[in-house]
C-alpha positions as CSV (number, residue, x, y, z in Angstrom):
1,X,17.0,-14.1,-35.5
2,X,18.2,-14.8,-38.9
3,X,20.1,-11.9,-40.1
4,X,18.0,-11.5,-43.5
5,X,15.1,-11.0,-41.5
6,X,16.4,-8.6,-39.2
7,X,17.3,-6.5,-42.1
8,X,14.3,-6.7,-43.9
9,X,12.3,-5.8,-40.3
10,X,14.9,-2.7,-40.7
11,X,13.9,-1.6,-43.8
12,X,10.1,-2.0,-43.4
13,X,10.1,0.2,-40.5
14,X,12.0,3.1,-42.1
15,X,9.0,3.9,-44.0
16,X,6.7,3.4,-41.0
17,X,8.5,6.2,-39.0
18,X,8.4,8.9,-42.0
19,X,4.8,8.1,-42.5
20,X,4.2,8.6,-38.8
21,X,6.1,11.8,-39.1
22,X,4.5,13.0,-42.1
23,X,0.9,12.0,-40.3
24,X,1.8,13.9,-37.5
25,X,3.3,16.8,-39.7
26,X,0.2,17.0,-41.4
27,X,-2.3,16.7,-37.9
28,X,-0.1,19.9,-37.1
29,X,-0.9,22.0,-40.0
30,X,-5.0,21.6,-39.6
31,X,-4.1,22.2,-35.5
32,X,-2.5,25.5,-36.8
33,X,-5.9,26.3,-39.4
34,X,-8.2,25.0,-36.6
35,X,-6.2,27.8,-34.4
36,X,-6.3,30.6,-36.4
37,X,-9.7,29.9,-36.8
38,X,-9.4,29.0,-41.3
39,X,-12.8,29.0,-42.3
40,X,-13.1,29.1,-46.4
41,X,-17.0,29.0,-46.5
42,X,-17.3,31.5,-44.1
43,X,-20.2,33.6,-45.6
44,X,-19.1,37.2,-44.0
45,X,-15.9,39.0,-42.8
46,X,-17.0,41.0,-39.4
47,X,-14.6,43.2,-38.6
48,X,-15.2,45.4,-35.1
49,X,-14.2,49.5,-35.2
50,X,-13.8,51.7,-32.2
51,X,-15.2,55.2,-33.3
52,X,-14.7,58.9,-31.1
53,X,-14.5,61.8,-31.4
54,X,-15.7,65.6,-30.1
55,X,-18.6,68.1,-30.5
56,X,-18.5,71.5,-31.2
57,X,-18.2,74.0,-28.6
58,X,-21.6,75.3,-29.3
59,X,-25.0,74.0,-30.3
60,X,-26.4,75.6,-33.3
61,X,-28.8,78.6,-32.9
62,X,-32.1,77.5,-31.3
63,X,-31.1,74.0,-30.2
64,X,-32.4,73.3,-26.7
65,X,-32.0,70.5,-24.4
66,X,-29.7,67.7,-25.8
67,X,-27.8,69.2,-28.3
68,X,-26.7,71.8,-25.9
69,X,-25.2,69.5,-23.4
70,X,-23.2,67.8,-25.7
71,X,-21.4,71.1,-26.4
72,X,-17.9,70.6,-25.7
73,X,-19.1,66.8,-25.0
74,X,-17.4,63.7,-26.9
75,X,-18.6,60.3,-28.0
76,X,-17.0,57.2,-28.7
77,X,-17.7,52.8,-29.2
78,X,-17.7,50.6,-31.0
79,X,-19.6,49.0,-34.2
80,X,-19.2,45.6,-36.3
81,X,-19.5,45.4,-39.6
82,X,-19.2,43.1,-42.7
83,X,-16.4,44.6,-44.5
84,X,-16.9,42.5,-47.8
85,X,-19.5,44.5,-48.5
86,X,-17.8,47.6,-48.2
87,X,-17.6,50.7,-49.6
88,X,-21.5,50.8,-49.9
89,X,-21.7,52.7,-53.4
90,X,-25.4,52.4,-53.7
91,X,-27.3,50.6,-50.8
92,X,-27.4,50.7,-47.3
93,X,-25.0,48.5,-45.4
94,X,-26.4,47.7,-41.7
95,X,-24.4,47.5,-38.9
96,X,-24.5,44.2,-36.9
97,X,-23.5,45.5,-33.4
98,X,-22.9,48.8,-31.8
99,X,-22.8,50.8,-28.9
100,X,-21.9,54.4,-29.2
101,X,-22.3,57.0,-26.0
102,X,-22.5,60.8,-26.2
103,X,-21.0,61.9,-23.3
104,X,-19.9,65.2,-21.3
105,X,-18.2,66.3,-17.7
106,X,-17.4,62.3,-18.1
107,X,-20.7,61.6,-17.9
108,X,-23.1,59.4,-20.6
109,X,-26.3,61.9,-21.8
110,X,-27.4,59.2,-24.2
111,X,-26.3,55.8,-25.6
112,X,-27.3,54.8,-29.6
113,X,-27.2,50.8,-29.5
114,X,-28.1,47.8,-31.3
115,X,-29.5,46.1,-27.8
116,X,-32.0,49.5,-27.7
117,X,-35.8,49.1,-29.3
118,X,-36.1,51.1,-32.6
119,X,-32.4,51.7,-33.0
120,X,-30.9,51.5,-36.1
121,X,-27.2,51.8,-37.5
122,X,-25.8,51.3,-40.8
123,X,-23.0,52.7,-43.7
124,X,-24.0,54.3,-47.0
125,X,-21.7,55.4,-49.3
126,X,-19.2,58.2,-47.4
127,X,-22.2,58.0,-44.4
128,X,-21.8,56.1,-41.1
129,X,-25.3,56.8,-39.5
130,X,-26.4,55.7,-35.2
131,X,-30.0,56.5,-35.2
132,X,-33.3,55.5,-33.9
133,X,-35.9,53.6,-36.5
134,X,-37.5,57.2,-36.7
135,X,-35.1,58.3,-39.2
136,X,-35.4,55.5,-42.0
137,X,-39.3,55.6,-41.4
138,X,-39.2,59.3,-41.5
139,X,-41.4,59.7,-38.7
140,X,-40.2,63.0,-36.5
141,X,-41.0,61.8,-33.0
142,X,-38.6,60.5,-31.0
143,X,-35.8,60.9,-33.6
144,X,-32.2,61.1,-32.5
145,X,-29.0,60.2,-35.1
146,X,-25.2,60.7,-35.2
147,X,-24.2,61.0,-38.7
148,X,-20.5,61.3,-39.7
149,X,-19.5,61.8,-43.6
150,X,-15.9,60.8,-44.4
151,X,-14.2,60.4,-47.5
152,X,-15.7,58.3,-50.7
153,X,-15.1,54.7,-50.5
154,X,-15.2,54.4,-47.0
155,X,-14.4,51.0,-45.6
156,X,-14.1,51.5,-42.0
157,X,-10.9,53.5,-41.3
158,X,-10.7,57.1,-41.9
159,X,-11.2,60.1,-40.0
160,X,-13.2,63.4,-40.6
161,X,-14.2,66.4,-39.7
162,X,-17.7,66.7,-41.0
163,X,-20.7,65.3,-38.9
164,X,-23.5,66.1,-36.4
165,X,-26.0,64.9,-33.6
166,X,-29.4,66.0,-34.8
167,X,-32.2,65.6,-32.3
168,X,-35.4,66.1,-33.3
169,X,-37.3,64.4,-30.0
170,X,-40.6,64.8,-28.4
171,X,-39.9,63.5,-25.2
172,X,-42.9,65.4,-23.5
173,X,-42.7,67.7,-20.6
174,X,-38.7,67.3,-21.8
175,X,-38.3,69.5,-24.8
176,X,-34.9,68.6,-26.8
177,X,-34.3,69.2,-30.7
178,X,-31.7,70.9,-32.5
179,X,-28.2,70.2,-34.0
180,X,-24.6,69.9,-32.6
181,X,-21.7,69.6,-35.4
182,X,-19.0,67.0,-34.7
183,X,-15.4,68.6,-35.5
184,X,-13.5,65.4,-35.5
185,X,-14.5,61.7,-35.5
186,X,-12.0,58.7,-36.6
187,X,-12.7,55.3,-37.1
188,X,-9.8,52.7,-37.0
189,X,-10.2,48.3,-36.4
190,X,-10.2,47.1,-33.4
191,X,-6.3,45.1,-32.8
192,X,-7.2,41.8,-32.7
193,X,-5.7,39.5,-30.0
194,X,-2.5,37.7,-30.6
195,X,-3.3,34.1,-30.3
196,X,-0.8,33.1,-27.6
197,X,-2.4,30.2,-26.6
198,X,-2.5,28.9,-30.2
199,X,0.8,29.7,-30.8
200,X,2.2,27.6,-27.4
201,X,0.6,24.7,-28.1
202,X,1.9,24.7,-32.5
203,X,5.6,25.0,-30.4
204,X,4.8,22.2,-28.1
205,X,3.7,20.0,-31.0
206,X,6.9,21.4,-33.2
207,X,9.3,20.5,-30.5
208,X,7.8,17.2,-30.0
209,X,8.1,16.7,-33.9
210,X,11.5,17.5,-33.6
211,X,12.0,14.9,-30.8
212,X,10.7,12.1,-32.5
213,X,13.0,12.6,-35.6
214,X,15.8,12.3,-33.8
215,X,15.0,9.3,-32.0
């Protein structure tokens, strides 16, 4: 081959290899984005909480049923909520998901959840509120809420000791109504899962990078 050619042939292909590695450079950022999930026009930001805490130790005066047998009792779930549109100053802010069980002795008494008919849940201002549709309709039958007041500008993470289960049911031949304050509730995000899988595979396509520039 004559040599001014084979120089020529030399040179053209040193631009070819950086523009393959600067292809490939740039197919590894969007398969970082596409694993972290990057979504600019995503329209909300759920964010998941795990919520607990304990009753009092006593029902108030005249409760029956219920709101006795969560004395001493706990509760504690979960809830999902679009944080962009927290704190709710002035309107109510619905939860998307939930699941939240009042429990005693280890054992669930009642569950407030989103999968349940007439259940509602939602944040307004300082107020994070499980209840059943009765208590935004303000009908009195059937009515059962866990309401838990923290701090102004709530957003999801906080803890309190101001709230109660108010139960206010007709349930029949069951009678159940009365109140039992909550002494300590906190609310924190849920951690989210390190993407390990993601992160393998951006190392795999780094080392191969690397590879390839030294051949």
């Amino acid at each position: 081959m004559d040599k001014n050619i084979k120089i020529k042939l030399m040179l053209s292909a040193t631009p070819l290899r950086k523009l393959s590695q600067v292809t490939a450079t740039a197919a590894l950022g969007f398969a970082m984005l596409a694993l972290i999930g990057t979504d600019p026009a995503q329209a909300v930001n759920l964010k998941t909480f795990n919520i607990s805490g304990n009753f009092a130790s006593t029902a108030l005066d005249g409760s029956v049923g219920l709101p006795v047998n969560l004395a001493k009792g706990s509760f504690n779930g979960t809830y999902t909520v679009d944080v962009d549109q927290l704190p709710a100053s002035s309107s109510f802010v619905d939860l998307t998901s939930w699941t939240i069980n009042l429990v005693n002795d280890n054992t669930v008494l009642r569950t407030l959840s989103n999968s349940l008919a007439g259940n509602t849940a939602y944040i307004q201002e300082n107020i994070l509120a499980f209840a059943d549709g009765g208590l935004l309709a303000e009908q009195n039958n059937n009515l059962q809420s866990l309401e838990l007041y923290f701090d102004s500008n709530f957003t999801g993470t906080s803890s309190t000791n101001d709230g109660k289960f108010l139960d206010n049911s007709d349930l029949g031949s069951v009678q159940s109504s009365g109140i039992t304050a909550v002494t300590f509730a906190k609310s924190e995000p849920v951690p989210e899962p390190q993407p390990f899988a993601g992160i393998a595979v951006v190392a795999t396509i780094g080392l191969w990078l690397k590879r390839k520039q030294k051949a």
